[in-house]
C-alpha positions as CSV (number, residue, x, y, z in Angstrom):
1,X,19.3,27.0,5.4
2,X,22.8,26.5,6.3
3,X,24.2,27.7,9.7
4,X,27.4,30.0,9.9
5,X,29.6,27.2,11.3
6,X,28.3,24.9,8.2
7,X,29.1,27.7,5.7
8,X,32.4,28.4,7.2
9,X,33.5,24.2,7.1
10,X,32.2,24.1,3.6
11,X,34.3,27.3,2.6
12,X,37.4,25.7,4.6
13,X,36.8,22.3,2.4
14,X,36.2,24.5,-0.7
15,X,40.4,25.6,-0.2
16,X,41.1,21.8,0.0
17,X,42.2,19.6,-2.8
18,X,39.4,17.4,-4.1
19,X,41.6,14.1,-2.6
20,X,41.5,16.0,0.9
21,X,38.4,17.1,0.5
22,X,37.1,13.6,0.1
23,X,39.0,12.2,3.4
24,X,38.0,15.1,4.9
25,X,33.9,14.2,4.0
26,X,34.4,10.7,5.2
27,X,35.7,11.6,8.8
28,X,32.7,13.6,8.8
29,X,30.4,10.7,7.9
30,X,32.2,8.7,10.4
31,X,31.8,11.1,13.1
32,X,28.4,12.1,12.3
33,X,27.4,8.0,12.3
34,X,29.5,8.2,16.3
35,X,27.5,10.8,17.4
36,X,23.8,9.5,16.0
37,X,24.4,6.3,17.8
38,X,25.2,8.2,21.3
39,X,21.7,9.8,20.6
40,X,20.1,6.7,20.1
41,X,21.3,5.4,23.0
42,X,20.5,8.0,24.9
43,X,16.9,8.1,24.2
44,X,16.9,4.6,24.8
45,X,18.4,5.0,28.3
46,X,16.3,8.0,29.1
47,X,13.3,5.7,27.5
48,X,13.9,3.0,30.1
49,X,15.5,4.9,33.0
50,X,12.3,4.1,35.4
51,X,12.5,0.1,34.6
52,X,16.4,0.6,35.8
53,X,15.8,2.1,38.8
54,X,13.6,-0.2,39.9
55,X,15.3,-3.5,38.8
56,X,18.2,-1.8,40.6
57,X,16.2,-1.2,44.3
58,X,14.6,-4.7,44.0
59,X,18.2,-5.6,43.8
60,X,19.1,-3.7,46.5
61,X,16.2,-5.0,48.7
62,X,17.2,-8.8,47.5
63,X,20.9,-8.1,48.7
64,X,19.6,-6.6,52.1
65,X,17.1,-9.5,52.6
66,X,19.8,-12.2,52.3
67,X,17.8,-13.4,49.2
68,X,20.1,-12.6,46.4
69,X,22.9,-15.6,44.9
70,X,26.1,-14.7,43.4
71,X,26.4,-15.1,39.7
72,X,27.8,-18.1,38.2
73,X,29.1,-16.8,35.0
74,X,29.9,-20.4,33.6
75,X,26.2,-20.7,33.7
76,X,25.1,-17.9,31.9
C-alpha cells in the first residue's frame, strides 16, 4: 500500500524518459542510504545517551577537582 506522495513521485517518474528515470532512481537510493544512516545513528546516540552524560559530569568533576591532564594528541 502505497502512500499518496509515493504514487504521485512514481507518476512524475512515469513522464520521465527511461535514462532520467534511472538517474532519478539512483539519487533516490543515495538519499534513502543518507537518511538510514542518520537513523542509525540516532538510535545509537539515544541508545547510549545516559553513558554520555555521565562520562561528561565525571569530566566535569575531574576538571573542577584539579585532577584532569590536557591531551597529548602525539600520544594518542
Amino acid at each position: 500500500m502505497s502512500s499518496p506522495a509515493i504514487a504521485t513521485v512514481i507518476k512524475m517518474m512515469e513522464s520521465l524518459s527511461e535514462d532520467v528515470q534511472d538517474k532519478v532512481a539512483e539519487h533516490l537510493r543515495e538519499y534513502l542510504e543518507d537518511l538510514q544512516d542518520e537513523i542509525k545513528w540516532d538510535n545509537s546516540f539515544k541508545k547510549t545517551q545516559a553513558q554520555l552524560m555521565a562520562s561528561a559530569q565525571r569530566a566535569k568533576r575531574e576538571i573542577a577537582q584539579g585532577l584532569a591532564k590536557p591531551m597529548d594528541y602525539d600520544k594518542l
